[in-house]
N, C-alpha and C positions, 0 to 999 in steps of 0.2 A: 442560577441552577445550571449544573453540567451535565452532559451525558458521559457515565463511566461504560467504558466500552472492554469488551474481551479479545482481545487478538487474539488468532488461531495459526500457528507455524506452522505450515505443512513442512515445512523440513527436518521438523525433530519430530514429530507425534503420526504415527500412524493413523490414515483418516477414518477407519470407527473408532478407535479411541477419541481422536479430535472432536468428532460428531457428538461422540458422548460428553465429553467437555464441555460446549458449547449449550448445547442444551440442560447441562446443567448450570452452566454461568447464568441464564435465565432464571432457572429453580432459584439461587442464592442472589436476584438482585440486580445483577451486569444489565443497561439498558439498550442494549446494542453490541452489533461485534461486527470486526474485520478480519481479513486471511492475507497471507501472501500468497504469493505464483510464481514457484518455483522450479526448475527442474531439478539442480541441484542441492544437496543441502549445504552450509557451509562447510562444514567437519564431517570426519568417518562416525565421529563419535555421536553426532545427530540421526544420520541412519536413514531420511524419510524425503519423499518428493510426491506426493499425491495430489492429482491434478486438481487447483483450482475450482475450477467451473464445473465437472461434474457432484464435489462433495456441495458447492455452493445450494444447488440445485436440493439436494439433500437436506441442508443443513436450513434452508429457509422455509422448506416444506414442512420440517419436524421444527421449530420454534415460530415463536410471534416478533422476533428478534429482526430490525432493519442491519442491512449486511454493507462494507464495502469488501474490495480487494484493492489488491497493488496490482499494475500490468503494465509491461512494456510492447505495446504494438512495433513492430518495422520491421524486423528480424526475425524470431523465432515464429511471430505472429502476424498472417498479415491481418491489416486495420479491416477490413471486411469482415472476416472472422470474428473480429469480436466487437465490432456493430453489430453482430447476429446476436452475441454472447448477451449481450447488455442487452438489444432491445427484448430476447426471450426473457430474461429475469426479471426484468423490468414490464414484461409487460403482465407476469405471472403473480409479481409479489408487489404491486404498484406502490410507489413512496418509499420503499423498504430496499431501494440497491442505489449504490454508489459505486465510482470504480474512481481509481489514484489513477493517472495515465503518466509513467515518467519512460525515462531515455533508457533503464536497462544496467544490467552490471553484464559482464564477457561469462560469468561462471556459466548461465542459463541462455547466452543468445549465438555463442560460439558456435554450436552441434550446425549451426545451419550449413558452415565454410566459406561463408563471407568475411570480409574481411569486417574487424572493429572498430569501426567509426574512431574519429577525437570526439570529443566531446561535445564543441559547437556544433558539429554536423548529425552528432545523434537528438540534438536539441531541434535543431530545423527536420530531421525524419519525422519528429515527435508533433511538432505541429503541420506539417501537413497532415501525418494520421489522424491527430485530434481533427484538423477541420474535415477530412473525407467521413468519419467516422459520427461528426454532428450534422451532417451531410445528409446522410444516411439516415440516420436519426429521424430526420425533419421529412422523411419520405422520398426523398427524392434520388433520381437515378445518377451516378458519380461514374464519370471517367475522367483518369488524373493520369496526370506522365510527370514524373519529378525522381524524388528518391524512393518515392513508393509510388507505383505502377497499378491504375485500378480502371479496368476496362469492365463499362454500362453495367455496373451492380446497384442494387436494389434491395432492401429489406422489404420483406412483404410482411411479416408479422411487428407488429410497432408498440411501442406503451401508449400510455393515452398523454403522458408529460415525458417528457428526454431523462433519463435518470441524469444526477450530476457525474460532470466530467471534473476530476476534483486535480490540483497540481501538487506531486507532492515532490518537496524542495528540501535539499540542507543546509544549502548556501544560499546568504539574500540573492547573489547574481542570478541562484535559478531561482529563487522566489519571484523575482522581480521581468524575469525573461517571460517568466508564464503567467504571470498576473493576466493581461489580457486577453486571454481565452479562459480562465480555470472560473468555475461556482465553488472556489476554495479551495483551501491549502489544508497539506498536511504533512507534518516535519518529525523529526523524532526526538527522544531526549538529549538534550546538549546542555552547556552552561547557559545561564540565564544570561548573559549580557550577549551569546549569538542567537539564543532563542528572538531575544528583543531585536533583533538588528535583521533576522530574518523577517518578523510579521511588518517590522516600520518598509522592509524592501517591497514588501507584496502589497501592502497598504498604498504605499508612495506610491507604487508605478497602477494604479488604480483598481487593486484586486477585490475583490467582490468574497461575497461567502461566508461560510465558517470556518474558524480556524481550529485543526486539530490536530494531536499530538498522540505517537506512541510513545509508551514507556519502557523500556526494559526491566524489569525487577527480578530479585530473587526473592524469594522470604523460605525459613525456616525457621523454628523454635531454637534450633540451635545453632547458634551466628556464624561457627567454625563452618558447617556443611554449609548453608546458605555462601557465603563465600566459596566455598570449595565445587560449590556446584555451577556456578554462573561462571567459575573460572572453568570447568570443567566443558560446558555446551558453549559458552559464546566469548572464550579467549580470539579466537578467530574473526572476531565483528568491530573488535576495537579500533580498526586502519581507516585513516580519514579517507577522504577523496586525494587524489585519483586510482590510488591502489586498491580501495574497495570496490572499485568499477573495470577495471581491467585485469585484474586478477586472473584466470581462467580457467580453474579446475579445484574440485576440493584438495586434490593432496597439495595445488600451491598454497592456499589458503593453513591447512595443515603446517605446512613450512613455513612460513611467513609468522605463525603464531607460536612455532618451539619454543621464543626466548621471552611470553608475554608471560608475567608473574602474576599469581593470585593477586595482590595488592593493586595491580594495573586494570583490573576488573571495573572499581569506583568511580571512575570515569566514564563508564558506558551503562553500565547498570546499577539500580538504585539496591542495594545490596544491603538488609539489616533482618534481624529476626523482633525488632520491635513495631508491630503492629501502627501504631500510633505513630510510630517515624513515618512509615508508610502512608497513612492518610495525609500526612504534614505535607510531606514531596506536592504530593497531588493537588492539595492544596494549593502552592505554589505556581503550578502550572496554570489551575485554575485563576489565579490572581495574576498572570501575566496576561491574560487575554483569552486563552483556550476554551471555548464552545464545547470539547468533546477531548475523553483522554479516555485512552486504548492503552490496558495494561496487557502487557505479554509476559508474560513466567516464563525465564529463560530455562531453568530445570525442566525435565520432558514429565514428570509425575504433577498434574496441573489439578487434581481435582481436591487436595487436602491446599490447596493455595487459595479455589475458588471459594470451600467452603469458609477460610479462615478470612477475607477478604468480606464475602458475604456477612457474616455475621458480626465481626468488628472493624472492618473500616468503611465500608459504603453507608454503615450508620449515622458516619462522622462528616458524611460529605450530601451536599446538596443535590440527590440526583434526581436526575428526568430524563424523558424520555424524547426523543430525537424529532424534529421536526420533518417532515418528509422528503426525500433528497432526490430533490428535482433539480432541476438547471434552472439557472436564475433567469428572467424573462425580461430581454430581450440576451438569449446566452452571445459570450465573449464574439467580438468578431471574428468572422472570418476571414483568411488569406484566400484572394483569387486561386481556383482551381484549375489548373492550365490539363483543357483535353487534352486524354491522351491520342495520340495522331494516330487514326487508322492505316493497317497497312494497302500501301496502293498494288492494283493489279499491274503483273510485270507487260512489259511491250514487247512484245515479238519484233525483230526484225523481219 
């Protein structure tokens, strides 16, 4: 049995429209949903950046629906902030939050004016924030001196269980780098043979969890627009690593995508107006190992996709509903926390 889940973009859908989406993905079936965390949106032509955590708050108060997001603590966020984030949802909607914790793309962490990490070192930001952040978590008071800086903070309001800290990875190298802290992975659609080589990296190097996947799709009745619309919202999403991470503004992105062709779409999004292809896909994912699959409708008009999904393909598929997304017990180790060195009083002469 899987969990089909609802991705929510905040960068193409306006968040009461989204809200409404969402809540209807429940009405027609969906057993769970996820959002991103955005500032930017990829394209002009997407339109939307509504923040995360406040529609969250929204969006799990109006359904019975257990929620994750995507977040990159270091930079736009410090890891403090959203130990808050987490422990309030978590403690409000118990069993029903999950958060993805990765390294960040430059489009949404640039505004700060810091400079933009490589890669490996936005990977070490990332696990000191996860360890200060389950730190925090666990009650206790955190002062850290590294690449993130966290003088005697404290959560006072707590869940009664750590929600899970989940790793999400595209490459096994980061599959395999975060295993040891994550209560799970979660990756997005690629070819089956890097799908396989990502879960064996995260398995191998001892990873724990469920494993879950977004999908991108398009569906319409009629294959020409279905095509013409994913080419339309997410020609800009097609660029592997490292260009989709350092990128840093939508009109690069815009530029970078002039010369991507409708036909170049199938590659990134599962693109057909036949319903039945559609559960097939998902199926497959499900037979690779996936616990949990997050469809996102790349087209911005999401509620003739929800209904159409509802009624003819979650029929075809084994679904259930989510097990509680807690941290796995005893959660990933932690990295020694080096206090942060208090400042000394100056010496008079």
């Amino acid at each position: 049995m899987t969990v089909i889940g609802f991705h929510n973009s905040h960068e193409q859908v306006h968040p009461s429209d989204l809200l409404r989406a969402v809540q209807h993905a429940e009405q027609v079936g969906f057993t769970a949903a996820m959002c991103s965390d955005h500032l930017e949106p990829w394209n002009e032509r997407q339109g939307h950046s509504g923040f995360a955590w406040s529609w969250l708050g929204a969006a799990m108060a109006t359904t019975g629906l257990p929620f994750g997001a995507v977040n990159a603590p270091g930079q736009r966020y410090h890891p403090v902030i959203i130990a808050q984030a987490i422990a309030t949802l978590g403690s409000m909607f118990l069993g029903r939050f999950w958060v993805a914790l990765g390294s960040g793309e430059a489009m949404n962490e640039h505004v700060t004016g810091h400079v933009w990490p490589n890669k490996d070192l936005r990977d070490a930001r990332l696990r000191e924030c996860v360890d200060v952040i389950r730190a925090l978590l666990a009650g206790e008071e955190v002062s850290h001196e590294g690449l993130v800086t966290v003088d005697r903070a404290r959560i006072w309001t707590l869940p009664e269980q750590q929600p899970a800290l989940i790793a999400p990875a595209v490459s096994a190298r980061t599959a395999a780098r975060h295993a040891e802290w994550a209560d799970g992975l979660v990756t997005i659609n690629q070819p089956h043979d890097v799908l396989r080589e990502v879960i064996a990296a995260y398995r191998d190097a001892g990873g724990k969890g469920t494993l879950t996947i977004q999908v991108h799709v398009s569906y319409d009745p009629d294959p020409d627009r279905a095509l013409a619309l994913a080419h339309d919202q997410w020609r800009s999403n097609v660029f592997p690593p490292p260009l989709c991470w350092d990128l840093d503004t939508t009109r690069a992105f815009d530029q970078a995508s002039t010369h991507v062709r409708p036909e170049d779409m199938h590659d990134s999004v599962r693109i057909s107006s036949d319903l039945g292809q559609h559960a097939a896909w998902i199926a497959e994912y499900v037979d690779l190992g996936f616990d949990q699959v997050y469809l996102h409708h790349v087209p911005k008009d999401q509620l003739p996709f929800l209904d159409a999904f509802g009624e003819h393909v979650l029929p075809q598929l084994d679904v259930t509903v989510p097990a509680p997304a807690v941290a796995i017990d005893p959660p990933g180790p932690a990295e020694p926390l080096r206090p942060r060195q208090q400042p000394q009083p100056a010496v008079l002469p």
